[in-house]
N, C-alpha and C positions, 0 to 999 in steps of 0.2 A: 553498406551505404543506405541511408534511408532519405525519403525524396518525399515532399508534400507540394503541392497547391495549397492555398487559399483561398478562397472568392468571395467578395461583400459588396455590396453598395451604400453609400454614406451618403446622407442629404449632401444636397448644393452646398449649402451655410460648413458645410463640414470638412471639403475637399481641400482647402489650403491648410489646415490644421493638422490633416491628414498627412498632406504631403511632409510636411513640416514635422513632423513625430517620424515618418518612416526616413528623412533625412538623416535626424538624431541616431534612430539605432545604427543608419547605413555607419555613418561618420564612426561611432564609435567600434561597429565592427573591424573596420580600418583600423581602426589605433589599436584594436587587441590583436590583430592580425593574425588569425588562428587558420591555419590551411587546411581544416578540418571542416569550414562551414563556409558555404558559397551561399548566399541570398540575395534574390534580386525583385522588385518589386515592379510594378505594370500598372499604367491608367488605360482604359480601356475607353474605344470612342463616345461612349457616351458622357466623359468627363467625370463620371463622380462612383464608377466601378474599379475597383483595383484587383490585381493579383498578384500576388507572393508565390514564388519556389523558393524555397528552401533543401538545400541538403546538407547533408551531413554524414562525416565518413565513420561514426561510431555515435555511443549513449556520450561519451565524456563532451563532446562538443552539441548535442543537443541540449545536455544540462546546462552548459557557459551560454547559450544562447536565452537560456530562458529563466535564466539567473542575470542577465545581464538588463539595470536598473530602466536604462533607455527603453528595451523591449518591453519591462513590465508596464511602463507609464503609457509607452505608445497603446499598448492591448485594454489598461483601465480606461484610457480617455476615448479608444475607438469604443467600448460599452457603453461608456455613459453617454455616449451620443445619441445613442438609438438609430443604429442604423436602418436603410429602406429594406435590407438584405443584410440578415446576418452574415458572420463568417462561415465558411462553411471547407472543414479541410477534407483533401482528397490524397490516400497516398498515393503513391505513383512507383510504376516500377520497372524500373530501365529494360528497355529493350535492344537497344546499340546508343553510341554514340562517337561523332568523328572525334572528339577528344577525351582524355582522360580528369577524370572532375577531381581525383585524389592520387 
């Protein structure tokens, strides 16, 4: 399994766009329905910081993830934003959990 964070900050003017790109990929993760990749996204209280987990139970579902067209549009249009905070990923690596992620 491999397991990332995210972290970024996007101006004001950029937070519904935001949201709205990371709907897209959510939506379309749904329709490919792959039980290989859980991601969940986060607005954080200062309204315009986000966080992304992502996992993934092998390489073959991080490829579909980053091949998947939605994902790509959402990551060029968070760039040419200019965010306040880039992205910034951290992996992460399981130390227990009350449930099973795969």
């Amino acid at each position: 399994m491999n397991a990332v964070k995210v972290q970024y900050t996007v101006k004001a003017e950029y937070v519904e766009t935001n949201k709205a790109n990371i709907q897209r990929v959510m939506a379309d993760l749904r329709k490919i329905n792959n039980p290989d990749i859980k991601y969940s996204s986060f607005l954080l209280d200062d309204g315009k910081s986000f966080v992304h987990l992502v996992m993934r139970a092998n390489d073959e579902a991080q490829k579909t993830l980053g091949e998947l067209p939605s994902f790509q549009e959402f990551q060029r249009q968070l760039r040419e934003s200019g965010p306040e905070v880039p992205p910034k990923a951290e992996d992460l690596a399981l130390v227990g959990s009350s449930w099973d992620f795969f």
